[in-house]
C-alpha positions as a Python dict, from the first residue, in 0.01 Angstrom:
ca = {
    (1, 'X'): (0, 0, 0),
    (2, 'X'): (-17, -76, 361),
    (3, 'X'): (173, -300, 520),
    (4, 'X'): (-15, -670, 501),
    (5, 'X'): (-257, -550, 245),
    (6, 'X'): (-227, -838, 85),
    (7, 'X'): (-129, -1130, 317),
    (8, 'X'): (-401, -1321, 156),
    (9, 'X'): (-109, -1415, -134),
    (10, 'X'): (167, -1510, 113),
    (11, 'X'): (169, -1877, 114),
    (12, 'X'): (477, -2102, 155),
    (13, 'X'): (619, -2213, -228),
    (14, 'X'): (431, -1879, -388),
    (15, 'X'): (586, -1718, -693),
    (16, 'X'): (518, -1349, -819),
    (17, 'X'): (549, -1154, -1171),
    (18, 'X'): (712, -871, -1095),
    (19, 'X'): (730, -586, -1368),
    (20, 'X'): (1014, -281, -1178),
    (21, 'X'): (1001, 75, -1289),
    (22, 'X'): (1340, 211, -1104),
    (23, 'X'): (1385, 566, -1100),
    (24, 'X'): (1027, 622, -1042),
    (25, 'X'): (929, 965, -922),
    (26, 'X'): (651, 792, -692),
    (27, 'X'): (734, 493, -513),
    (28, 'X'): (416, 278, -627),
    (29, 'X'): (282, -114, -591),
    (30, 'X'): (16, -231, -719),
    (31, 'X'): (-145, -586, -845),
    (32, 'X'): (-304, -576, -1213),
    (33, 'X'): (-389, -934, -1237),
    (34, 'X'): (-119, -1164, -1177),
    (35, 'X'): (170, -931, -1185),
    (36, 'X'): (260, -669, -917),
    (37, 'X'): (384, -361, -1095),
    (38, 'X'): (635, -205, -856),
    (39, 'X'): (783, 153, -899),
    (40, 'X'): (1083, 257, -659),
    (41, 'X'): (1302, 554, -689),
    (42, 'X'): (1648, 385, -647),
    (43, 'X'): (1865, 318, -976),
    (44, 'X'): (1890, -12, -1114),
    (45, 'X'): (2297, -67, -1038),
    (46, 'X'): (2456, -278, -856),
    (47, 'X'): (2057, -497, -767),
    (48, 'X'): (2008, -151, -547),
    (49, 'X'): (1610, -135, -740),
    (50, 'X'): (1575, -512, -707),
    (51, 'X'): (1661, -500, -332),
    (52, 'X'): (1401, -221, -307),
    (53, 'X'): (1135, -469, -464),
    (54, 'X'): (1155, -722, -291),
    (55, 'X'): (1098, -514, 50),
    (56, 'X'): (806, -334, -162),
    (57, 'X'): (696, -687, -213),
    (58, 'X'): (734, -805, 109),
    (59, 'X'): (590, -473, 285),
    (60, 'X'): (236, -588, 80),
    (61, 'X'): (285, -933, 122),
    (62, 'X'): (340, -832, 523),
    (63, 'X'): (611, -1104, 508),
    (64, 'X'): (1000, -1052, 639),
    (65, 'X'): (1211, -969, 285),
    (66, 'X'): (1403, -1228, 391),
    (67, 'X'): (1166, -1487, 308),
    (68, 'X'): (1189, -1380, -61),
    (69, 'X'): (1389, -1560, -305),
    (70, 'X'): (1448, -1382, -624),
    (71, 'X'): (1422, -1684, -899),
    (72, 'X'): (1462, -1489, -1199),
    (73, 'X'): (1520, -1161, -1329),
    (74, 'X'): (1810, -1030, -1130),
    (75, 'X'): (1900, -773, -1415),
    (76, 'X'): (1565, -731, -1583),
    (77, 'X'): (1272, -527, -1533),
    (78, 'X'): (1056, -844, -1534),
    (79, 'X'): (1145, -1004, -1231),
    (80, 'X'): (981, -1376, -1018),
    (81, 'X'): (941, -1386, -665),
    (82, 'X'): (908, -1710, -442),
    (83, 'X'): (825, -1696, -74),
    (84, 'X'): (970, -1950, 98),
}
């Protein structure tokens, strides 16, 4: 996904469903509805995969990754987003 591809979602106070696939052969992210479905290739220890996320996330959102907020999720594969 480019970078900005979907800036149209990146409003102040958004949240986003977040479904991870780590150890994904191809790094992936796509929107199916309301939930992003995000594929990386790093492992999921020690929040290495959800660190990857949220830059995935933030790459489509074309937003900084610090402006993410992880809200829920921090060791499961269905994560929530907010964009402050």
């Amino acid at each position: 996904m480019k970078k900005g591809e979907r800036a149209d979602l990146a409003v102040p106070g958004a949240e986003f469903v977040v479904r991870v696939t780590p150890r994904a052969r191809v790094a992936a992210c796509v929107l199916e509805g309301d939930v992003w479905r995000i594929a990386v290739h790093e492992p999921p220890e020690e929040g290495r995969a959800t660190a990857a996320v949220a830059e995935a996330l933030a790459h489509a959102l074309g937003v900084a990754k610090g402006r993410l907020a992880l809200v829920r999720g921090a060791t499961s594969r269905d994560k929530r987003f907010r964009l402050d």
